[in-house]
C-alpha positions in Angstrom: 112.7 -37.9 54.2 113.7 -39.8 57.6 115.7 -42.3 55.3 117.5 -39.6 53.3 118.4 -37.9 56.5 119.7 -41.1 58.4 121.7 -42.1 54.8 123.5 -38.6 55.1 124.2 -39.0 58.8 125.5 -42.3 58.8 128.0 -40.9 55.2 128.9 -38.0 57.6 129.0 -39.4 60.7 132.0 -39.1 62.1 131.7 -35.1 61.5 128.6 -35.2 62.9 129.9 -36.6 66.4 132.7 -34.5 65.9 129.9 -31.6 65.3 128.0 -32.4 68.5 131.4 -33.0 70.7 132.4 -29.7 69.7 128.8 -27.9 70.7 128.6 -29.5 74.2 131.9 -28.5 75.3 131.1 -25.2 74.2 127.8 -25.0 75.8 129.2 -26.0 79.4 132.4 -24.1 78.2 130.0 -20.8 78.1 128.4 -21.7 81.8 132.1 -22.4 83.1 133.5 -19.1 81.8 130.1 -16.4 82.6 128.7 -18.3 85.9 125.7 -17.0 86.7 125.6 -14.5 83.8 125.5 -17.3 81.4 122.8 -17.2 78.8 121.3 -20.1 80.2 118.1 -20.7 77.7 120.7 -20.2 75.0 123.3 -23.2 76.8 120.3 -25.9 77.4 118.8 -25.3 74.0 122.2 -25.8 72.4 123.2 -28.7 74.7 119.7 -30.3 73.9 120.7 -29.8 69.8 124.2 -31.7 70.3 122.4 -34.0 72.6 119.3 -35.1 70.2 122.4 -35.1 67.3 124.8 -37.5 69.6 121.9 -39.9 70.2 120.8 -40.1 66.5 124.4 -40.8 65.7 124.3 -43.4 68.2 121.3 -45.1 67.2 122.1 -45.3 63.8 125.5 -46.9 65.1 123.7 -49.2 67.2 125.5 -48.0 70.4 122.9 -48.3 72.9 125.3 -47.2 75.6 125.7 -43.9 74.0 122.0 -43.6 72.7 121.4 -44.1 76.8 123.7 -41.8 77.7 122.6 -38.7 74.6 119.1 -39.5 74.9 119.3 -39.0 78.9 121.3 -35.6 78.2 117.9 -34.8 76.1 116.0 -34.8 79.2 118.4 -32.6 81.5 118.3 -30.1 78.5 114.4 -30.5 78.4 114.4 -29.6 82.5 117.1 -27.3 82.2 115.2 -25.1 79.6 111.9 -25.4 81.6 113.5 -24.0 84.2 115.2 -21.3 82.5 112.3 -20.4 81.3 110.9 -20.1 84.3 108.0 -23.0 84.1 109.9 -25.3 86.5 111.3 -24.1 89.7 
């Protein structure tokens, strides 16, 4: 399943970075535009999608400064939806 997965990321995968571009831009887009009324469980889990789909596009690219960079993005989305969620503080 992993291997027809990575085959039809790596045929798509410049619409898939374009894809995952396109969602974080929106995501800190939304907090830049509402402020404090943002939906801000809505923005980290989003941001934390684009993120865990920029990294696997870097990895399969080989990129290890961007699979740094996405994979790292993972974690703030990880803290950022504990503590929308109110588990962190």
């Amino acid at each position: 399943m992993l291997k027809v997965a990575n085959q039809f990321i790596l045929e798509n995968i410049r619409a898939a970075e374009m894809l995952g571009v396109l969602m974080r831009i929106f995501s800190f887009s939304l907090v830049s535009w509402m402020g404090p009324a943002s939906p801000f469980m809505f923005v980290w889990v989003f941001n934390t999608i684009d993120a865990v789909l920029l990294s696997w596009c870097a990895v399969l690219r080989k990129d290890s400064a961007y699979t740094t960079l996405n994979t790292f993005w993972i974690l703030v989305g990880i803290i950022g939806m504990l503590r929308a969620g109110g588990l962190l503080h």
